[in-house]
N, C-alpha and C positions, 0 to 999 in steps of 0.2 A: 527521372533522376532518383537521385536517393530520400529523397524528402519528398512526405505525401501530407497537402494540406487537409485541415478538416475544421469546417465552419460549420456552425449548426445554422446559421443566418443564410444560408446560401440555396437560392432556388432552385440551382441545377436538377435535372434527374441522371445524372450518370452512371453507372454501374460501379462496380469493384474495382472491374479490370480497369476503366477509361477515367477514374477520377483522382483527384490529388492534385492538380496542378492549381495553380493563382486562377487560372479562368476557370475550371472546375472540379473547383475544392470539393473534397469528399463531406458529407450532412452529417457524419454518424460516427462516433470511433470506432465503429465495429468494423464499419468501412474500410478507414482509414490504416488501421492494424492486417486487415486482410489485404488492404493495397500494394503494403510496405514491403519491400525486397529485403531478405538476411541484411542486416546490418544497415537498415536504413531510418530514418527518422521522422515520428509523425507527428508534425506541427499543430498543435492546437488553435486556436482561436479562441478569445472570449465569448464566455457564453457557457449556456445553464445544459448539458447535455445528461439524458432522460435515459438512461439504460434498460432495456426491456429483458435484454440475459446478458448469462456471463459471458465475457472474451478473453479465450485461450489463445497464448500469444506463443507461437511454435515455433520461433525463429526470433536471432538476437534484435534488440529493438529496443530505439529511445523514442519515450511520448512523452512532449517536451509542452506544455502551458505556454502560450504565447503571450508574457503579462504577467502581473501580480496572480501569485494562487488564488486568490478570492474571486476573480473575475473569471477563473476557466474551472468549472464547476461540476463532478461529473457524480451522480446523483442514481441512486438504483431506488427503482419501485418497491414496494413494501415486499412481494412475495418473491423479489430476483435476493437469495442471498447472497451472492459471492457477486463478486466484481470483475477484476483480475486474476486471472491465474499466469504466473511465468513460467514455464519447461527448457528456457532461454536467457544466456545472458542478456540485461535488459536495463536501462534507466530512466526513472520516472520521476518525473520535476517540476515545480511550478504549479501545480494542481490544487483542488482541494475535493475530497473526496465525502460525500454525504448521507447519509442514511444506509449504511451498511452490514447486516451483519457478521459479514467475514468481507473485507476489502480488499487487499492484497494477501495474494499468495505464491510464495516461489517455491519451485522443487529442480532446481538443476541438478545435472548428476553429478555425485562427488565418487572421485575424489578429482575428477577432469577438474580442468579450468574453469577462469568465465568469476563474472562478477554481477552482483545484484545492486542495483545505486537507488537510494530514496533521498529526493534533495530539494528544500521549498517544497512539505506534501505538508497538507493539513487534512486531517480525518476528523473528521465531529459528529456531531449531534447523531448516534447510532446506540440502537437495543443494539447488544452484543447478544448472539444466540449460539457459539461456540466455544470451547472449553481455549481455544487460543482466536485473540482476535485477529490477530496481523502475523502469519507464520511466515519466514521467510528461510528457504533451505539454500545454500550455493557456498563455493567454495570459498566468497569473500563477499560480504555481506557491510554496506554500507548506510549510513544513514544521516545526513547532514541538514540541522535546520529545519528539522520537521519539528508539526505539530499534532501533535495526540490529545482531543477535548471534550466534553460534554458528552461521557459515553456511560451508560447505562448498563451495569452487569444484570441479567433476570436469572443467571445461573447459578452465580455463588462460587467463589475459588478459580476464578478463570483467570490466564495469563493473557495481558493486553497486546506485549512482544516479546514473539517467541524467535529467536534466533538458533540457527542448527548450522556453524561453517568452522571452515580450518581456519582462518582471519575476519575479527569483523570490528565495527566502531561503530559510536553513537554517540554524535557530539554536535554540540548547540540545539538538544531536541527537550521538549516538555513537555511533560503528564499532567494536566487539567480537567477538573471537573468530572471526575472519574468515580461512579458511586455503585453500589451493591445494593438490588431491591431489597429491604428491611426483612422482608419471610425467608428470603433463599441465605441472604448473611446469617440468621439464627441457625438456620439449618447445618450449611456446608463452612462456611470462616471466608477470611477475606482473601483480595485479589492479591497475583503478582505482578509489576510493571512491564519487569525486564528480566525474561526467563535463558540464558545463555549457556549452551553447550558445544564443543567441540566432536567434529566429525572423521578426526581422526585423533588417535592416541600423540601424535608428537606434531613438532612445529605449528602448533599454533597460538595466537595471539586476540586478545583482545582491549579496546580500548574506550572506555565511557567518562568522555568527558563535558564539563562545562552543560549540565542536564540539571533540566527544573524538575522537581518529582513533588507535586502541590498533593497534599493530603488534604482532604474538607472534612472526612470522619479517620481521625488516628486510626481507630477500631479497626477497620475496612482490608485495613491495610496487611497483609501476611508477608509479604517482602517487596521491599522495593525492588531490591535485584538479588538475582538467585543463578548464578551460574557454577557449571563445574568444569572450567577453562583452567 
């Protein structure tokens, strides 16, 4: 079917090809994303899922948390930096994402169709080791109810989210616990939150509402939000 399960608790040994179903759920979202047909949907499970490299997701695709974001928890080892990469419209929900230095990333091609969705994600506790943390490129770029926290700049002047679409929003999302190591702040100046640009010259729109933006060091801070929509 269209929906490929993926339990990390799950003893099976199945393959690619023969897993996903309720009797043998895929172990691995690596699996699970390489399972899923264009336009189908990879159920989560609760649970602490251990990422050993990135997954390029090459075809349209929802990975859907099965549960509270805090209980479907998906986690990169210290040397995997990136996480997710989208080349596909794609929505991601329910999750919470962990020790990342670059977590999501979308590059859909514009000026085509297609939409990027983040909704119920929470990203924390993360060294940020790129000049943007969260880049997200597609023609319509969404973002509802997320949360952005405890994340650690070591570079100085980096942008946490970068947005690059002809329409996009961010609404009901929060910036938390967001700090600059003290050497690189003297060095280079503070972070931006919410970096927004338009991917074509006309018809486009943006909308940022109802957003926590917590400052712990004023200083730190070089724009909350900085677009040229």
């Amino acid at each position: 079917g269209n929906v490929v399960l993926v339990d990390t608790s799950a003893t099976n040994h199945c393959g690619v090809s023969d897993c996903g179903s309720n009797e043998t759920p895929c172990t691995t979202l690596a699996k699970g994303v390489a399972a899923a047909p264009p336009n189908g949907t990879v159920a989560v499970a609760a649970g602490r899922y251990v990422l050993v490299s990135r997954i390029d997701c090459d075809r349209p695709v929802s990975i859907i948390g099965l549960g509270p974001p805090e209980e479907v928890v998906l986690e990169c080892l210290p040397f995997n930096d990136y996480l997710l990469i989208f080349n596909q419209p794609a929505v991601l929900s329910n999750v919470t994402i962990r020790a990342c230095k670059q977590p999501i990333t979308s590059s859909l091609p514009t000026p085509a169709t297609g939409s990027f969705v983040l909704e119920h994600v929470i990203v924390e506790n993360a060294t940020i080791g790129w000049s943007t943390f969260i880049e997200l490129t597609a023609p319509s770029v969404s973002l509802r109810h997320c949360v952005f926290r405890d994340l650690l700049d070591t570079m100085g002047g980096i942008v946490v989210l970068g947005i690059s679409a002809r329409t996009a929003q961010c609404i009901h999302c929060s910036f938390q616990n967001i700090t600059i190591a003290p050497a690189n702040f003297q060095a280079i100046g503070g972070m931006t939150y919410i970096k927004a640009e338009p991917t074509v010259a006309d018809s486009h729109s943006l909308v940022v509402r109802d957003c926590l933006f917590e400052m712990p060091v004023v200083a730190q801070i070089r724009s909350v939000f900085y677009n040229t929509f």
